[in-house]
C-alpha positions as CSV (number, residue, x, y, z in Angstrom):
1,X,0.0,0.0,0.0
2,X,1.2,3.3,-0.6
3,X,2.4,5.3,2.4
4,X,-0.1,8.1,3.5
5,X,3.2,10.2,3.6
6,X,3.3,9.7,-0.1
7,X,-0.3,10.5,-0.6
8,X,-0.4,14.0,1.1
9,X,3.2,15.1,-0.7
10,X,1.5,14.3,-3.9
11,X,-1.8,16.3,-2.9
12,X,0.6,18.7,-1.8
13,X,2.6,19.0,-5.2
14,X,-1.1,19.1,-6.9
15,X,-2.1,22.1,-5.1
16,X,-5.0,20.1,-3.7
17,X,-5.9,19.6,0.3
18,X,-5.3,16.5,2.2
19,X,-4.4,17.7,5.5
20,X,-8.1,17.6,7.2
21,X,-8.3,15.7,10.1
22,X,-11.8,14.4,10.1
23,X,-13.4,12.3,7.6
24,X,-15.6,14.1,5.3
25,X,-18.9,12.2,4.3
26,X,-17.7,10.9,0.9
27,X,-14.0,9.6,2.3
28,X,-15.8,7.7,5.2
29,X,-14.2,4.5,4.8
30,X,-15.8,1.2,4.0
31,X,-14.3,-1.9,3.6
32,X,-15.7,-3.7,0.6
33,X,-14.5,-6.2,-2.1
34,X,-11.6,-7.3,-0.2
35,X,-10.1,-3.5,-0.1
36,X,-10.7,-0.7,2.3
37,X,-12.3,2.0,0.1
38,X,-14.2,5.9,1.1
39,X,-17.8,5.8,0.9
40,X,-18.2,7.8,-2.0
41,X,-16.8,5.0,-4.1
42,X,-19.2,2.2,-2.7
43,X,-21.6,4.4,-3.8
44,X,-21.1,5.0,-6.9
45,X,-19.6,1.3,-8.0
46,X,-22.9,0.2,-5.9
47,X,-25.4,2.4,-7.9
48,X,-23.6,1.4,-11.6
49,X,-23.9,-1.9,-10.8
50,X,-27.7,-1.6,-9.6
51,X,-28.8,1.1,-11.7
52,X,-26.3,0.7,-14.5
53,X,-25.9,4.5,-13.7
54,X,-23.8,6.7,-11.4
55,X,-26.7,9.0,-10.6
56,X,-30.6,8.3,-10.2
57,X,-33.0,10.8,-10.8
58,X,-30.3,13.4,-11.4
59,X,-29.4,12.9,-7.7
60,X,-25.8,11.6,-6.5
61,X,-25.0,7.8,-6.0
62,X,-24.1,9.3,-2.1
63,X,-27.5,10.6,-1.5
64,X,-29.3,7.0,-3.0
65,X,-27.0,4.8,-1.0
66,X,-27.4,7.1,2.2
67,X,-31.5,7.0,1.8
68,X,-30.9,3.0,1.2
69,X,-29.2,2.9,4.9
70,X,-31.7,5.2,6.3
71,X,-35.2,4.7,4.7
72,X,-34.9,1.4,2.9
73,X,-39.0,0.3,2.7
74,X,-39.7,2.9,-0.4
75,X,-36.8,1.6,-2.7
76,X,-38.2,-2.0,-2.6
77,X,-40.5,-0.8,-4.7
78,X,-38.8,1.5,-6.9
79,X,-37.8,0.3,-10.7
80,X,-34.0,0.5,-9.8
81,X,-32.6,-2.8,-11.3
82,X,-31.9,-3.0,-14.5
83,X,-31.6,-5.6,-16.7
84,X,-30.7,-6.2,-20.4
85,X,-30.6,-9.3,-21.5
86,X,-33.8,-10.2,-23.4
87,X,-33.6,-14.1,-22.5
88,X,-33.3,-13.3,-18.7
89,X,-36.3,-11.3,-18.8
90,X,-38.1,-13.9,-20.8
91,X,-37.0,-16.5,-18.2
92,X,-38.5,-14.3,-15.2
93,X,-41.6,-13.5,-17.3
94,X,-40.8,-9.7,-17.1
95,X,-41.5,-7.6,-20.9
96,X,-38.6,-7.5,-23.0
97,X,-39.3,-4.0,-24.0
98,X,-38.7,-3.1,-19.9
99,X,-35.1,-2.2,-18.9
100,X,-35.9,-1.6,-15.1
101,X,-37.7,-3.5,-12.3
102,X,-38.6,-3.2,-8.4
103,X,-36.2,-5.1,-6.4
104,X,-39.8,-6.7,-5.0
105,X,-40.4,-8.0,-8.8
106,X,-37.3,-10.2,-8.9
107,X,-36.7,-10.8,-5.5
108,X,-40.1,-12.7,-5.0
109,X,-40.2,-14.2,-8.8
110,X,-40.7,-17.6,-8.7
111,X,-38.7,-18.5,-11.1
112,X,-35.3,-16.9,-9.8
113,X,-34.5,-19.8,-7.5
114,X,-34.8,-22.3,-10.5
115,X,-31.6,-19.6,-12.1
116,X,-29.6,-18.9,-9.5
117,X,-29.8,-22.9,-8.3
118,X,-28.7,-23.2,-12.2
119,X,-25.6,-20.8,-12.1
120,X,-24.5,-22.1,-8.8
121,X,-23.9,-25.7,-10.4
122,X,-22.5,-24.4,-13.5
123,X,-19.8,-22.4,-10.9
124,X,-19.2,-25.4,-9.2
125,X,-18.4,-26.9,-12.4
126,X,-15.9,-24.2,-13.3
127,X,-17.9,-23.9,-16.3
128,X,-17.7,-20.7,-19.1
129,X,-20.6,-18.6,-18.1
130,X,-22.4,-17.6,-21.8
131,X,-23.5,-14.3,-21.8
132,X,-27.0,-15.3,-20.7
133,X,-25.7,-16.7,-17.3
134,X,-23.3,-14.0,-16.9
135,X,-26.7,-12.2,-16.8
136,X,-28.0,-14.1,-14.1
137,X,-24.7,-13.6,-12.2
138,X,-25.2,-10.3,-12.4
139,X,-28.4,-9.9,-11.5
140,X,-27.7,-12.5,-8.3
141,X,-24.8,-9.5,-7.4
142,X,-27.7,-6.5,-7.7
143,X,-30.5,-8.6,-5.6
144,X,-27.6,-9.3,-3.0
145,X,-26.0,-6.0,-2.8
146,X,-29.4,-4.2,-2.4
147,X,-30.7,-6.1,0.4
148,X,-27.7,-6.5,1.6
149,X,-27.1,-2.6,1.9
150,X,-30.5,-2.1,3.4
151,X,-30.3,-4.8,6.1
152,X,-26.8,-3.4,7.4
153,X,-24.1,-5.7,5.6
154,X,-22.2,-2.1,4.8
155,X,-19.1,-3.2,7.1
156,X,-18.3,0.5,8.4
157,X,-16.2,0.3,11.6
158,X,-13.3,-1.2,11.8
159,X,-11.9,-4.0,13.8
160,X,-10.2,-3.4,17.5
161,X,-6.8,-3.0,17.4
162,X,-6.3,-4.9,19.9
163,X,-7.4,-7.8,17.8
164,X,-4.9,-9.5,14.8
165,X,-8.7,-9.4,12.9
166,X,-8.9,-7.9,9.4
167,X,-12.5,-8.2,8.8
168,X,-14.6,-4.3,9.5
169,X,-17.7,-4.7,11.6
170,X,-21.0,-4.4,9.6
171,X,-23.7,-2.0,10.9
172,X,-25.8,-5.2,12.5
173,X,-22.3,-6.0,14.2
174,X,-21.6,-2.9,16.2
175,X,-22.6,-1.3,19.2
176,X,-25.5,0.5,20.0
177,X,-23.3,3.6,20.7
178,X,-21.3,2.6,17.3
179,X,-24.4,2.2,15.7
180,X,-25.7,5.6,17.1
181,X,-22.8,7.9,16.0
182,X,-22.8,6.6,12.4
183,X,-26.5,6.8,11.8
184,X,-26.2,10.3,13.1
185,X,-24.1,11.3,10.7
186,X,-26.6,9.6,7.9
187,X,-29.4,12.0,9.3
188,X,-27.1,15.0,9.2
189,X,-26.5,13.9,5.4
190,X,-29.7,14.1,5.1
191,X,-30.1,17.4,5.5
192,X,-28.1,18.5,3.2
193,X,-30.2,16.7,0.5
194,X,-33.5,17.7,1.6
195,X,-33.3,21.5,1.2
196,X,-34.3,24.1,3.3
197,X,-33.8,27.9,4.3
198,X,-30.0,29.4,4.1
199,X,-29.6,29.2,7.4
200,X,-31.5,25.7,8.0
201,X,-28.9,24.3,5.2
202,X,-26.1,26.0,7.3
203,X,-26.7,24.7,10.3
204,X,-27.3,20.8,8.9
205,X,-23.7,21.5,7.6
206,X,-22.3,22.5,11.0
207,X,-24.5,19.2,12.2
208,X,-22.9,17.3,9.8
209,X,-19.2,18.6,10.8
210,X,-19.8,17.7,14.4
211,X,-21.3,13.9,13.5
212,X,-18.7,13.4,11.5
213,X,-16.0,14.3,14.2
214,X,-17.4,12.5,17.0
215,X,-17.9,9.6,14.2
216,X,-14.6,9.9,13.7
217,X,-12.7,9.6,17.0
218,X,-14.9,7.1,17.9
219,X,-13.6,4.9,15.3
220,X,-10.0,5.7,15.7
221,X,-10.1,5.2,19.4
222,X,-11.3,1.4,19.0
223,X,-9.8,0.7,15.4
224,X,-6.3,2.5,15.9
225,X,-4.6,2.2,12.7
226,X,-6.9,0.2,11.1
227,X,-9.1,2.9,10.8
228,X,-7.4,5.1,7.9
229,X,-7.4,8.8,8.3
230,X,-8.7,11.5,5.9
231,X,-5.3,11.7,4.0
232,X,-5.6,8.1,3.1
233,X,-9.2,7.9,1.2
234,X,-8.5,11.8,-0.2
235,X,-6.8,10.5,-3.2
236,X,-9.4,8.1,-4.0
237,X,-12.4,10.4,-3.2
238,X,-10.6,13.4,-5.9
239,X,-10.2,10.7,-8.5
240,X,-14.2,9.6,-8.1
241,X,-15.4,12.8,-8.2
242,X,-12.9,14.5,-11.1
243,X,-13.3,11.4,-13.5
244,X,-10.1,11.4,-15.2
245,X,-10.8,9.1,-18.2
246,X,-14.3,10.7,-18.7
247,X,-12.9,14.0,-19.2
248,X,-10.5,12.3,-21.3
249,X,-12.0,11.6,-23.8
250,X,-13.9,14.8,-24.5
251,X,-10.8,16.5,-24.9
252,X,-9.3,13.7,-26.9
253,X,-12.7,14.5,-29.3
254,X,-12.3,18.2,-29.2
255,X,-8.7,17.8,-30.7
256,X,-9.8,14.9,-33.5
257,X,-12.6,17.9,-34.1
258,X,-9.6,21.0,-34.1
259,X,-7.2,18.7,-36.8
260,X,-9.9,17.9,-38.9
261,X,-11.4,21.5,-39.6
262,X,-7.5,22.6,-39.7
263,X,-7.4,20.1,-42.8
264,X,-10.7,20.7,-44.4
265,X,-10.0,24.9,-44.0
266,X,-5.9,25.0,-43.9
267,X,-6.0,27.0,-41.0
268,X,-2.4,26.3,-39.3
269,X,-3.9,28.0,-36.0
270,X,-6.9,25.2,-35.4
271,X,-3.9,23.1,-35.8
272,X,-2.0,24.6,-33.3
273,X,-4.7,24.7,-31.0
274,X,-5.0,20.7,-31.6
275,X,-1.6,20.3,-30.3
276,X,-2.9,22.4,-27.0
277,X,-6.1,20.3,-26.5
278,X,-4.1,17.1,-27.6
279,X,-0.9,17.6,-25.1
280,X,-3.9,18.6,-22.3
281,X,-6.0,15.6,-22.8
282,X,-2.4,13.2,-22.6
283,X,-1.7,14.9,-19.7
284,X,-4.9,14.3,-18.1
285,X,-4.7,10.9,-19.5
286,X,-1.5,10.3,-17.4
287,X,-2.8,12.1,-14.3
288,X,-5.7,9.8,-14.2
289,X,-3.3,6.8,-14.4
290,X,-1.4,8.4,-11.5
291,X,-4.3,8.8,-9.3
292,X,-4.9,5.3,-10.0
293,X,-1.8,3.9,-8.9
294,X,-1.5,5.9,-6.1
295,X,-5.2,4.3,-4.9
296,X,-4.1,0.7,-5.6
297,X,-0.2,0.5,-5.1
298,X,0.3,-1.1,-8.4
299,X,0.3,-0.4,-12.3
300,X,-3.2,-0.2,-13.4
301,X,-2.9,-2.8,-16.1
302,X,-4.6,-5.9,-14.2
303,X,-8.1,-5.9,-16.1
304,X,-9.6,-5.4,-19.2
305,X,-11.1,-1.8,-18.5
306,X,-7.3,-0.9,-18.0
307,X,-5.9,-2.2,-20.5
308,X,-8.0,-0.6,-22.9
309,X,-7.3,3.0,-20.8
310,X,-3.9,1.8,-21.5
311,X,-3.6,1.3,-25.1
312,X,-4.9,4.8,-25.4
313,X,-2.7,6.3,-23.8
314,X,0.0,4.1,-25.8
315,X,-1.5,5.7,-28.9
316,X,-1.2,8.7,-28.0
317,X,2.4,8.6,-27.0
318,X,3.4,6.8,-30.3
319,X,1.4,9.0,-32.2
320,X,2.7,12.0,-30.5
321,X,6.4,11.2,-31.1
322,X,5.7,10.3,-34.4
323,X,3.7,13.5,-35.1
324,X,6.6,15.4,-33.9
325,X,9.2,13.4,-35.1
326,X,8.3,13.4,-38.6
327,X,6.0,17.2,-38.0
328,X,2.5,15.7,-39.6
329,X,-0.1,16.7,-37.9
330,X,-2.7,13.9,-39.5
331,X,-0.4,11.6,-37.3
332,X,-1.6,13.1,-34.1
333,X,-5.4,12.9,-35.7
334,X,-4.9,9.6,-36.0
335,X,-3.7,9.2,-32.5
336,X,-6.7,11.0,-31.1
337,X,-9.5,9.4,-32.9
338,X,-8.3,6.1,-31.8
339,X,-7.7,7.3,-28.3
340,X,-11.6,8.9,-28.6
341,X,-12.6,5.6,-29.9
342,X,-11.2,3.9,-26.5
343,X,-11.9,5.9,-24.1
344,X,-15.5,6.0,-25.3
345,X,-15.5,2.1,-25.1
346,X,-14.2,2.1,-21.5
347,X,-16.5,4.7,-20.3
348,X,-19.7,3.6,-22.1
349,X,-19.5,-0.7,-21.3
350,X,-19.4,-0.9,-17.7
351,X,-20.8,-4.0,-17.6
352,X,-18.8,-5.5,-20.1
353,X,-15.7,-3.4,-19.0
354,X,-15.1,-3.2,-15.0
355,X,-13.6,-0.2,-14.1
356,X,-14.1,-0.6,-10.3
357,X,-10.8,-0.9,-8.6
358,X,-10.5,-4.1,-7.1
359,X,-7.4,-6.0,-5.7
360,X,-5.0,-8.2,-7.8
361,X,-5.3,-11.8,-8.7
362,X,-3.4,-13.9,-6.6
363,X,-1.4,-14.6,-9.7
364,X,-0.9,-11.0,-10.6
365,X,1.2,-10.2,-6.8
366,X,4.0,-9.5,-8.5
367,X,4.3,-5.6,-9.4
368,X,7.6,-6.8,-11.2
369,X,6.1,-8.9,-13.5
370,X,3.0,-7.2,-13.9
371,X,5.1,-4.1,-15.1
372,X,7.5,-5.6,-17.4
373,X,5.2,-8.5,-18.9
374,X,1.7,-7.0,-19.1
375,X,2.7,-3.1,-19.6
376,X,5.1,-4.2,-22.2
377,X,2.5,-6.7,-24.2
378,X,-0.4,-4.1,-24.1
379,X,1.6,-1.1,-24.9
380,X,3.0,-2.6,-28.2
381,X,-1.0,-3.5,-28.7
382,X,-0.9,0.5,-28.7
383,X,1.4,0.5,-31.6
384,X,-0.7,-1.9,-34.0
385,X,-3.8,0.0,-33.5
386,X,-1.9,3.4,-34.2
387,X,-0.8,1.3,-37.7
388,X,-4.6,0.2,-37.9
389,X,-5.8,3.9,-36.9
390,X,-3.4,5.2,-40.1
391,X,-4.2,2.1,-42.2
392,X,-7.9,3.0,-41.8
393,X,-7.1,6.9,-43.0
394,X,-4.8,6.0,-45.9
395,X,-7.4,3.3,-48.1
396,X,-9.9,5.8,-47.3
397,X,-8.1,8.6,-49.3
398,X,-6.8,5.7,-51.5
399,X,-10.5,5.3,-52.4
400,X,-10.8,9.1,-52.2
401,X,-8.0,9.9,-54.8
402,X,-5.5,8.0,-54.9
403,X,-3.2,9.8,-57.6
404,X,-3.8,13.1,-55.9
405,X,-3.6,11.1,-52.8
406,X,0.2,9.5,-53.7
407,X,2.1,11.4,-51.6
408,X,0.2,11.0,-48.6
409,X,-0.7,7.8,-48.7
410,X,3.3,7.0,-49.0
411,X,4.0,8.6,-46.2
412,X,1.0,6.8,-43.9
413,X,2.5,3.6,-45.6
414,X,5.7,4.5,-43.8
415,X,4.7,5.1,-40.8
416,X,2.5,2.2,-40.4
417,X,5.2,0.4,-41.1
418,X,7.2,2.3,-38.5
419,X,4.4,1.7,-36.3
420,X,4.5,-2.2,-36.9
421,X,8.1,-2.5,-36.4
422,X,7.8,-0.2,-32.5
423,X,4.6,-2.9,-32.0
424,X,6.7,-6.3,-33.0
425,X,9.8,-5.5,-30.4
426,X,7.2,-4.5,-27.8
427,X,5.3,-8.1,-28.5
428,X,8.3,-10.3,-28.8
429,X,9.5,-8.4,-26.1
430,X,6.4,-9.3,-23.6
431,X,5.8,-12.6,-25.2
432,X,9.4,-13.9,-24.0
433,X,8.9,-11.8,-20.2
434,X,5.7,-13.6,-20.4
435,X,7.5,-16.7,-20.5
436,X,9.5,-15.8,-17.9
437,X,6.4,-14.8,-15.4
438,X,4.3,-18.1,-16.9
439,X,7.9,-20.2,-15.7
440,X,7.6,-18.0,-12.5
441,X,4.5,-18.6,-11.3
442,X,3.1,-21.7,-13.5
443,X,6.7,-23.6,-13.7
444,X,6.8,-23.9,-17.6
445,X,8.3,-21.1,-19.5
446,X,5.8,-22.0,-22.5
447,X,3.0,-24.2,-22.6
448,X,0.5,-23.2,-25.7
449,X,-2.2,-21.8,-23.5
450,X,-4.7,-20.0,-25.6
451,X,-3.3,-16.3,-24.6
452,X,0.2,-17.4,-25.6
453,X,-0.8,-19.0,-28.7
454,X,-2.8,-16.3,-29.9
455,X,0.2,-13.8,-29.0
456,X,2.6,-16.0,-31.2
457,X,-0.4,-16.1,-33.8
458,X,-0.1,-12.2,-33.9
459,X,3.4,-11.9,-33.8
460,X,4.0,-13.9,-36.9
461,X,1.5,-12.0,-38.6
462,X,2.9,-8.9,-38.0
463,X,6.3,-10.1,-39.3
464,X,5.0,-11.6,-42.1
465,X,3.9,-8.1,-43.2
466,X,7.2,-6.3,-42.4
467,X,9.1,-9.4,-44.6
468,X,6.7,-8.8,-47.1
469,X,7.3,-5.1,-47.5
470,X,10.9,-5.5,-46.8
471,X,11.0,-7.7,-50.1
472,X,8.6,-5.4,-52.2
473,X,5.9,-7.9,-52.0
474,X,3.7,-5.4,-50.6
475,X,3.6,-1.6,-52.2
476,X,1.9,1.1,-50.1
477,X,-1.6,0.2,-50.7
478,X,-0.9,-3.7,-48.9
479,X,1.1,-2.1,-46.1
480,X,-1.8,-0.1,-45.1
481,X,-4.6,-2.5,-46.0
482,X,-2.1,-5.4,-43.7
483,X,-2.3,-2.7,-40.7
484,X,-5.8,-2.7,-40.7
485,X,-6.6,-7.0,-41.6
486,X,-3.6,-7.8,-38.8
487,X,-5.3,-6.1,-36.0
488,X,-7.9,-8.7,-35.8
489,X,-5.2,-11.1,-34.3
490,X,-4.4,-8.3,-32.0
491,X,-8.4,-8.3,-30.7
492,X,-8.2,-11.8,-30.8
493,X,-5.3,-11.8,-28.4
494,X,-6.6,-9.3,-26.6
495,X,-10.0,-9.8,-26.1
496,X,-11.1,-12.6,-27.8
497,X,-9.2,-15.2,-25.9
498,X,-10.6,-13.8,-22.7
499,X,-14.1,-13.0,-23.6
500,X,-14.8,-15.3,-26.5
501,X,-13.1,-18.4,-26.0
502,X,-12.8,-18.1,-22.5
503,X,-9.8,-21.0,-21.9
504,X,-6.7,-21.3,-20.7
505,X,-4.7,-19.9,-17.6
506,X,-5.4,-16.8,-17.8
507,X,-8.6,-17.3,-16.2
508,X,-7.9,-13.8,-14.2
509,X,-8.9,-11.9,-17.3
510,X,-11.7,-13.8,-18.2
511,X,-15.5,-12.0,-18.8
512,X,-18.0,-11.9,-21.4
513,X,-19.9,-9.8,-23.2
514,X,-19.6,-7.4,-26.7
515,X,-19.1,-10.5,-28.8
516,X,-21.3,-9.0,-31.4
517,X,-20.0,-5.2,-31.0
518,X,-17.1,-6.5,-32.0
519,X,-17.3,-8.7,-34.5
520,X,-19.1,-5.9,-36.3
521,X,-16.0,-3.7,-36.0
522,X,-13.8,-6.4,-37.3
523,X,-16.3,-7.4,-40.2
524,X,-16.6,-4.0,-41.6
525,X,-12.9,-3.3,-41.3
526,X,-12.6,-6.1,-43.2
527,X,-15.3,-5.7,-46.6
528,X,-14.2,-1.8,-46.0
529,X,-10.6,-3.3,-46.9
530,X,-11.7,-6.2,-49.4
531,X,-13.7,-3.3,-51.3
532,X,-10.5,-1.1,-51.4
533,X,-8.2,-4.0,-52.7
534,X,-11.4,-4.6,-55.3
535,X,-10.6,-1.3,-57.0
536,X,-7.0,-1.7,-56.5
537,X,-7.0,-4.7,-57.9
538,X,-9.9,-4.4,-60.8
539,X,-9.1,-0.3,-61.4
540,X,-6.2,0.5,-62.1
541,X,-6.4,4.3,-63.5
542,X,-5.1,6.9,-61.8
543,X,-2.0,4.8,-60.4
């Protein structure tokens, strides 16, 4: 864990304030999914997963969760789990064309039993959930988390210290007097919520400061140093409420917007002010990825939500050297409509993508490893989809005009190619650390597990298009065509392994969902490609 001292030296250098004392409301901690975390985040993680939202009603995940604890009877009959999946909702007898129901509806549907009894023997099995039972796992973790919430399961106080205990103390496990102080700072909450006069809203605010400080020392006095102070949940409860990656993304837009008008009006200064908004949004881009580590101690590479933060960033950096290196601005385009396209992905599928921060696999515990082996691997995945990002630009102007095009589309064949050969040392690179980690923790340095094979199976593929330009077996049009046709290994690596085939060792990166979302990226890319090598082929004026 990362030393509090660090924590309030970084706040410090950020110009933000972590020397309070006492626990605000949203950086009460909680200890939840194995991690101690502040309040604000089990609301929010608690709400998306419910809700599939991070606000209700245009009110704050803080304020549902707190009238949860508070005034549970009334939600039990609010529409406030959602659920997608047509089959499930067929199986429950619910209408398809209904996305939210009463926690009452499913809870006391007869049929839910039959599921969960279902799911429970496929676990047992170790069987590969299909997305229809995902479904029901999912649904299984709203029903339990809501109820559970509501009938005190929130484990809020922490253990004596006089104990060798880890496990926090649930609101149906304390004291009375325990009990007392935290629900009195619920009701003070509530105030600020419910509205009043200026000075009615002021004086639920000083309420509110005094709960929370008696709150507070009580907790400390029986927890010691189990119960963290303000300093330590500050870091987590700014990265909640900024939302790095969210923010992200917009300005990684904004600059895809400022290149493209630059090109279509040859105005050097919206060009200019690209670079701005493109430096900005990599900087915010990194700062998120700092909060990150700074809340979990460890790279933020362990799931597939990070990984695809990751590769984003990767772009960029690529993109951004090579946009400078080589002074093209369409490079850094590139870079930022790929990152859009990522970030988007991450921030829009949180129920395919986890974004939660959770603790490490067993079998990730080793920061070494999980820096040099899974950093390395996913960063040269960065590089291919820069190559795909330019292969993507250069048939379409290809098809556009391709003698007017000439010079441009030469000089996007070179740097895909560039691109490719940055991607191949960073995947040989991993793929051999991998072996390494796999001998490490596994005791075989290679063993043809499905994530291995596949990473081979992209490798080769790779070099067989840097050979075949090398040899002039490919001219521009192929190298830029091969960027976009090879990065289907690269998903298939990447996310098809884990979510598609679902097999293998790798089980820690295992989920499901998107199947059909992506196979409709990679089946366009594809007949968009197979059209352009159609009038390559079967065309050939204007070359």
């Amino acid at each position: 864990m990362i030393s509090r001292y660090w924590v309030l030296l970084f706040f410090v250098l950020c110009g933000a304030s972590a020397g309070a004392k006492t626990h605000t409301f949203e950086s009460l901690p909680v200890q939840e999914s194995g991690r101690v975390k502040p309040l604000v985040t089990v609301a929010q993680e608690t709400l998306q997963l419910i809700y599939g939202r991070s606000k209700y009603e245009g009110k704050p995940a803080l304020d549902i969760l707190t009238t949860w604890i508070l005034v549970p009877e009334p939600w039990v009959e609010k529409e406030i789990i959602k659920i997608d999946h047509h089959g499930l909702k067929e199986a429950l007898g619910f209408s398809k064309e209904k996305k939210y129901f009463t926690p009452k509806q499913v809870s006391t549907n007869q049929r839910l039993n039959v599921l969960l009894s279902d799911l429970q023997v496929r676990t047992a099995r170790k069987e590969k959930l299909n997305a229809y039972y995902q479904a029901v796992q999912r649904l299984q973790g709203q029903i339990l988390t809501f109820y559970g919430i509501t009938q005190g399961a929130l484990k809020v106080f922490p253990p004596a210290k006089e104990t060798d205990s880890t496990s926090w103390l649930s609101l149906r496990e304390m004291t009375e007097t325990q009990s007392e102080a935290f629900f009195k700072v619920l009701a003070a909450r509530a105030t600020q919520f419910v509205g009043g006069t200026d000075l009615e809203v002021k004086q639920g605010k000083e309420a509110l400061d005094i709960a929370l400080k008696n709150y507070s020392n009580l907790a400390r006095d029986f927890g010691g140093d189990n119960y963290p102070t303000h300093s330590d949940m500050s870091v987590e409860v700014h990265y909640q409420q900024l939302m790095p990656f969210f923010w992200t993304w917009i300005l990684y837009l904004i600059a895809t917007l400022l290149f493209t008008l630059s090109f279509l009006t040859l105005g050097p200064v919206l060009a200019g002010l690209g670079y701005v908004v493109f430096g900005s949004a990599f900087l915010f881009h990194t700062y998120g990825f700092v909060l990150r580590c700074l809340i979990t101690g460890r790279p933020p590479v362990s799931n597939m939500y990070e990984t695809v933060v990751w590769v984003g960033w990767g772009v960029v950096l690529f993109s951004g050297l090579f946009a400078l290196v080589k002074k093209r601005p369409w490079i850094a385009l590139v870079g930022a409509a790929v990152a859009t396209l990522c970030m988007i992905v991450a921030d829009f599928a949180p129920v395919i993508l986890d974004g939660t921060l959770q603790p490490l696999e067993p079998v990730l515990r080793s920061n070494l490893w999980l820096t040099i082996h899974v950093m390395t691997i996913t960063l040269s995945y960065a590089a291919f989809f820069l190559a795909f990002g330019i292969g993507d630009y250069g048939v379409f102007l290809y098809l556009k005009d391709r003698a007017g095009n000439r010079k441009k589309i030469h000089e996007l064949a070179q740097v895909a190619y560039h691109s490719i050969q940055v991607g191949v040392v960073l995947l040989t690179a991993g793929t051999i650390l991998g072996g390494v980690w796999a001998d490490y923790s596994w005791g075989r340095f290679w063993g043809w597990d499905p994530k291995e094979t596949w990473a081979f199976i992209a490798l080769m593929g790779y070099l067989a298009i840097l050979h075949a330009r090398l040899v002039g077996w490919v001219k521009d049009f192929g190298m830029l065509a091969g960027s976009v046709v090879s990065f289907s290994l690269v998903i298939m690596a990447w996310y098809g392994v884990n979510f598609v085939l679902g097999a293998g060792l790798h089980s820690y990166g295992f989920g499901a969902g998107g199947i059909e979302y992506v196979s409709a990226f990679v089946g366009l890319h594809l007949i968009y490609v197979g059209y352009g090598w159609f009038v390559e082929r079967y065309n050939p004026s204007a070359k």
